[in-house]
C-alpha positions in Angstrom: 9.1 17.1 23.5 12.0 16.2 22.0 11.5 14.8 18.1 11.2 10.9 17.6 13.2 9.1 15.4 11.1 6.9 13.3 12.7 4.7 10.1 10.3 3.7 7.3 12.0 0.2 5.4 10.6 -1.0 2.4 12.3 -4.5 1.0 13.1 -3.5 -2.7 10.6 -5.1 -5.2 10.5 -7.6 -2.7 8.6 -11.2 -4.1 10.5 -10.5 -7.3 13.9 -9.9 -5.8 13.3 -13.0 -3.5 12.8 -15.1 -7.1 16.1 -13.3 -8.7 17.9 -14.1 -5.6 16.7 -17.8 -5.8 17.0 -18.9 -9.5 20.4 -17.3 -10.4 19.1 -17.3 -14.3 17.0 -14.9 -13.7 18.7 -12.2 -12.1 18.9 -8.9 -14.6 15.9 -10.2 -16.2 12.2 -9.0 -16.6 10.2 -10.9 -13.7 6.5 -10.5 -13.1 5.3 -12.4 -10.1 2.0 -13.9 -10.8 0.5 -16.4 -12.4 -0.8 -16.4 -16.1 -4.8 -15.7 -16.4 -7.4 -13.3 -17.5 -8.1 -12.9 -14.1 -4.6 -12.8 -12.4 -2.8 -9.7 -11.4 0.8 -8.7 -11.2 2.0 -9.4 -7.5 5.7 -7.9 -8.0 7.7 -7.2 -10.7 11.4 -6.8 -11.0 13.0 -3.4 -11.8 13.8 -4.6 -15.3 10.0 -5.0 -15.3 9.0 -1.7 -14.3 11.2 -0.4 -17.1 8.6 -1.0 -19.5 6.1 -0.1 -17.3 5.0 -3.2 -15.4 3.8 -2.4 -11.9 2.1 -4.2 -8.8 -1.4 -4.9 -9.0 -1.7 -4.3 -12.4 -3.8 -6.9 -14.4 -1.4 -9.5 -16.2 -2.3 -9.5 -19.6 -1.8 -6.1 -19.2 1.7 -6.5 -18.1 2.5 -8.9 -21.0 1.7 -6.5 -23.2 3.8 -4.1 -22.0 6.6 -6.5 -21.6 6.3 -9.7 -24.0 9.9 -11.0 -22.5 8.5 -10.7 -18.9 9.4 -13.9 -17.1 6.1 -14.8 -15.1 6.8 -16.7 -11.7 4.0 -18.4 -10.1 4.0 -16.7 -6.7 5.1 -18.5 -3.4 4.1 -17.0 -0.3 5.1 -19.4 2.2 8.8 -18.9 0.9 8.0 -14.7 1.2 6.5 -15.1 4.4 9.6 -16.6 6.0 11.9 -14.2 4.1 9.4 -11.8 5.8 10.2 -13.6 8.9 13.9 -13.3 8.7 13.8 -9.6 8.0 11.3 -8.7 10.9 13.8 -10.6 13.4 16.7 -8.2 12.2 14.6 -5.4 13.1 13.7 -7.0 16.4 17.7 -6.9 17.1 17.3 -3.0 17.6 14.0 -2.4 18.7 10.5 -3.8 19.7 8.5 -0.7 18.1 8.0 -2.4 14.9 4.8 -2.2 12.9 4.4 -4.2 10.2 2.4 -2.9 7.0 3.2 -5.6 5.3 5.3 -8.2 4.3 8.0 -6.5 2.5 7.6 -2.9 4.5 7.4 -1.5 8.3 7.5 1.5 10.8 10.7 1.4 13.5 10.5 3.5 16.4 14.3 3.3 17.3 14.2 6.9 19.4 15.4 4.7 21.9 17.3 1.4 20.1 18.3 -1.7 22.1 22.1 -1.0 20.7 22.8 2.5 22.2 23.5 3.7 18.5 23.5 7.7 18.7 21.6 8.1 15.4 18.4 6.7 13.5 20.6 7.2 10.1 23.2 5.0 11.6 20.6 2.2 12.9 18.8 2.2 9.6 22.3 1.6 7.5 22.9 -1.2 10.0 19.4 -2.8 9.3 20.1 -2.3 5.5 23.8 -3.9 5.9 22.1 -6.8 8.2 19.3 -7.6 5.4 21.8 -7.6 2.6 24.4 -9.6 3.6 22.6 -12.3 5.8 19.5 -12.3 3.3 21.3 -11.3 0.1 18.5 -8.7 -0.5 18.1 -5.0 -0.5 16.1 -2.6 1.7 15.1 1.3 1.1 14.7 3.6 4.1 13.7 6.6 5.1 14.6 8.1 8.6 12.9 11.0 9.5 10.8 12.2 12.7 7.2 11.3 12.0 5.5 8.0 10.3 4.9 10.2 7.3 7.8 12.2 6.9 9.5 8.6 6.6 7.3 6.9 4.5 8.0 9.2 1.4 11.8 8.9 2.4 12.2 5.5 1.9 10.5 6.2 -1.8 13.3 8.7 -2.4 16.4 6.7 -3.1 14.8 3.8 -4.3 16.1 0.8 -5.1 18.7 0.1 -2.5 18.7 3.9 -1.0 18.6 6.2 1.9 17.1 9.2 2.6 17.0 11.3 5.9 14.8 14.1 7.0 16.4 16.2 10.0 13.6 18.1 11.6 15.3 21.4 10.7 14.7 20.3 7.3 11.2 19.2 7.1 9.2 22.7 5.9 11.9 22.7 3.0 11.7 19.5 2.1 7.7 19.6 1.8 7.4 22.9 0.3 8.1 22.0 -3.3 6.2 18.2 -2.9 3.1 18.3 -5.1 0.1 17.4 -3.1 -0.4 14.3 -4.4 2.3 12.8 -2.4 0.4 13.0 0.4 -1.3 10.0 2.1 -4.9 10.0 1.2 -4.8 12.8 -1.6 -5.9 10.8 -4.6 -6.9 12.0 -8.4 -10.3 13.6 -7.4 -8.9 15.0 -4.1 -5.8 16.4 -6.3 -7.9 17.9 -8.7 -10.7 19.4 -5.8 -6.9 21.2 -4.4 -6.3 22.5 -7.7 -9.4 24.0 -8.3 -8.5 25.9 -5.4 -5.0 26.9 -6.5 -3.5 24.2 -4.3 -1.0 22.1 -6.3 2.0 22.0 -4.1 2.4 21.4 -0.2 3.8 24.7 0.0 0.9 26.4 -1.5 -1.5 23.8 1.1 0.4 26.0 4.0 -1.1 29.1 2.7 -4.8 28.6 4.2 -5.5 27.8 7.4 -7.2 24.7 9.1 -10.5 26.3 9.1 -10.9 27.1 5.4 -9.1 23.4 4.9 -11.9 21.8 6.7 -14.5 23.8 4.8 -13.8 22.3 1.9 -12.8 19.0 2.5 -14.5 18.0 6.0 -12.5 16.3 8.6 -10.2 15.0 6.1 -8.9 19.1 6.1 -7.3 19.2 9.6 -5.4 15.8 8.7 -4.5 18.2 5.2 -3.5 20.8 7.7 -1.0 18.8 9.5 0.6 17.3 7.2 1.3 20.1 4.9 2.8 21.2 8.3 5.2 17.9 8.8 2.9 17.0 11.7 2.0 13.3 12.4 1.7 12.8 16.1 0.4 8.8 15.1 2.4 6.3 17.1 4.5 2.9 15.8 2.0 0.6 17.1 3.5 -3.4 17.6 1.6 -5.9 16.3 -1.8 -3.8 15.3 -3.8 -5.9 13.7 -5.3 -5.5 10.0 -8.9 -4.7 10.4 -9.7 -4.3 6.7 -8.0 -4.4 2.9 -9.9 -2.4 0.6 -9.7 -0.4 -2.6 -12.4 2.3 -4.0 -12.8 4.9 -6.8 -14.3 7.7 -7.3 -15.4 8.1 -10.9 -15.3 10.6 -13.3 -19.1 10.9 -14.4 -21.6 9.5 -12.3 -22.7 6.1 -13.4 -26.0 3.5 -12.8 -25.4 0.6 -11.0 -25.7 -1.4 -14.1 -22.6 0.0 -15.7 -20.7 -0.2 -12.4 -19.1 -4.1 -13.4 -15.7 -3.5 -14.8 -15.1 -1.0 -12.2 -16.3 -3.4 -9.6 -13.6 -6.4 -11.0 -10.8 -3.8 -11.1 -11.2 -3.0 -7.6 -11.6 -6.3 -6.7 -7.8 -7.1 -8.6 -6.4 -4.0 -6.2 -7.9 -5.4 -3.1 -6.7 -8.9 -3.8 -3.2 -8.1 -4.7 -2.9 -6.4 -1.6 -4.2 -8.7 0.5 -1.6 -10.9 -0.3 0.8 -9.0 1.5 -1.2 -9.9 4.9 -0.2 -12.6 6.9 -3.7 -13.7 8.0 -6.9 -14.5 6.0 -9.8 -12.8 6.0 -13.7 -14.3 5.9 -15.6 -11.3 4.6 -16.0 -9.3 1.6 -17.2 -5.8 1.3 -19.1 -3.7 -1.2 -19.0 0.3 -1.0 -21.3 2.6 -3.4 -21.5 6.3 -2.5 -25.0 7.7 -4.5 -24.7 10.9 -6.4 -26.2 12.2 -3.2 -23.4 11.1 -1.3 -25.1 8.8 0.6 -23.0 5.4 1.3 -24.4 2.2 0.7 -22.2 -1.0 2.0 -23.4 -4.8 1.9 -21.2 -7.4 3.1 -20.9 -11.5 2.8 -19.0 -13.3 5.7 -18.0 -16.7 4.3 -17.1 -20.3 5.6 -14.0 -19.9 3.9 -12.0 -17.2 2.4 -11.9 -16.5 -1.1 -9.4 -18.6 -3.0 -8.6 -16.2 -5.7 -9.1 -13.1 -7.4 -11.9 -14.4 -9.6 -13.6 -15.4 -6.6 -13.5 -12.7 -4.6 -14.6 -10.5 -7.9 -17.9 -12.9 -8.0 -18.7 -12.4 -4.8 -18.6 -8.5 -5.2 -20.7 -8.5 -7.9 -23.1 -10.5 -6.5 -23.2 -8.4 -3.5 -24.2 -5.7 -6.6 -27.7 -7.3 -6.4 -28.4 -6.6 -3.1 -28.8 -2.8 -3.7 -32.1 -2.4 -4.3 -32.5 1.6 -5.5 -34.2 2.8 -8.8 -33.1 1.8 -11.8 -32.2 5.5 -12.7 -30.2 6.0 -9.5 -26.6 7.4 -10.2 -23.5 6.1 -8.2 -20.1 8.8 -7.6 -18.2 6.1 -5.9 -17.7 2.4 -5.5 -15.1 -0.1 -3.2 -14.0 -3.4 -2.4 -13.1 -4.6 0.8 -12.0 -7.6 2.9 -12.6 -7.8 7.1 -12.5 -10.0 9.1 -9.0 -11.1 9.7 -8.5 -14.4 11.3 -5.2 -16.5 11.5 -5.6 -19.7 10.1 -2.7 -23.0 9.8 -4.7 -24.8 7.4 -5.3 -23.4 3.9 -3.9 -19.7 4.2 -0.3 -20.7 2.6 -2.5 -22.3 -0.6 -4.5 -18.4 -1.2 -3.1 -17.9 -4.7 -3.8 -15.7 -7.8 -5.4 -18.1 -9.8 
């Protein structure tokens, strides 16, 4: 089967750049996107921002600390959304395999593009070109022949870059990566690999998918395959978000009474990034993984959506109470999570950081 061509196109710190390309005065300047509060967290921040270390998600006291000249914007999503708009009808002009992550990202499947253009590196400068001269915006992307291959392509050159992975080139390219640029590999899962001696990609091709999934369950053959440059998963149009969620696993095992701050910083992740979804969702999610490693989730499906991040962190924590388990018990793991997505006219453009 001949190789797809897939492009990965992430819009350059994209609520931020939208703000610096609206108010000329603040172009070249610090800009955090989010509004002021204990309980607010950093949406987008410029690339003067991230200089000082100011970074999506983050919690925004935080990110005034780091950056006192920071210039916080409220944010606007209805404005983003029809930027968003405007960027995903570009892409329509050279294919309909679009997949939409987010608002400011998405997968292209242009092995076959509407425009006859022989190559995906051409169509992806032509997106780029499109976005920046009838939007006034930059685009990074990555043009490779899988979903994943693409996705840390378009991280490469960023801002305003990119970056193309020929198949020929794939095993050299991933050889040197460390492992924690792959999708799903987080801190515990990093250190687990270098227990093990695993630390790069290239050292990941040295066992096979049997002792992979001895050690790390199903999770090992997806390991396997990527450290491989296989990713056989599709561009799929218009797949709807079933869930937004964020989880941890901690460092010492802890009781559920000492779980809190864990539980409201979790909370701030899930809620920054279900900003970035175009619909609203009605039901909030609490994960706990015992010592044992047996998961525990309780839910809440509400008349309306949460309103903010303070909300939705109340809600966790009151779903907290529902665990009923010895006081003594020990937790490894804990998560937030929205479901339920539904589309709604009234009320989703007003779902701001508070």
């Amino acid at each position: 089967m001949d190789a797809r061509k897939i492009i990965h196109v992430d819009m350059d710190a994209f609520y931020a750049s939208v703000e610096q390309r609206d108010k000329p005065e603040l172009r070249g300047k610090p800009v955090v996107v989010a509004w002021r509060g204990k309980r607010s967290v950093v949406c987008a921040a410029s690339y003067e921002a991230r200089r000082f270390g100011v970074r999506s998600a983050m919690a925004a006291t935080h990110a005034e600390r780091l950056c006192p000249a920071a210039i916080f914007i409220p944010p606007d999503f209805t404005r983003y959304r029809a930027v968003s708009h405007a960027v995903r009808e570009i892409f329509q002009r050279h294919t309909d395999l679009i997949e939409p992550l987010s608002l400011d990202e998405a997968y292209l499947d242009v092995t076959e593009n509407k425009n006859g253009i022989v190559t995906a590196t051409k169509v992806a400068s032509a997106i780029r070109q499109q976005i920046r001269e009838e939007l006034n915006l930059t685009a990074s992307a990555g043009v490779a022949p899988n979903k994943f291959l693409a996705k840390i392509a378009s991280d490469w050159r960023k801002p305003n870059g990119l970056f193309v992975i020929q198949p020929a080139e794939v095993e050299g390219f991933l050889t040197p990566l460390p492992v924690g640029r792959i999708p799903g590999v987080g801190k515990v899962t990093e250190e687990k690999l270098a227990k093990l001696g695993l630390r790069t990609v290239g050292d990941l091709r040295t066992r096979t998918v049997e002792e992979l999934q001895q050690s790390f369950g199903r999770y090992g053959k997806r390991l396997y395959e990527l450290a491989h440059g296989i990713d056989e998963n599709p561009v799929l149009p218009n797949r709807p978000t079933q869930s937004i969620s964020a989880e941890d696993t901690f460092e010492h095992d802890v009781l559920l009474a000492e779980i809190e701050p864990m539980i409201r910083r979790l909370a701030e992740k899930t809620w920054a990034a279900s900003r970035k979804e175009t619909r609203i969702a009605r039901t909030v999610v609490l994960k706990l993984k015992t010592a044992e490693f047996r998961v525990l989730t309780r839910s809440q499906t509400l008349p309306n959506p949460p309103a903010s991040c303070e909300e939705l962190t109340e809600i966790a924590l009151a779903l907290r109470t529902r665990v009923v388990m010895s006081p003594t018990q020990r937790f490894r793991l804990a998560g937030v999570g929205l479901s339920n997505f539904h589309t709604s006219e009234e009320g989703a453009e007003d779902l701001l950081f508070e």
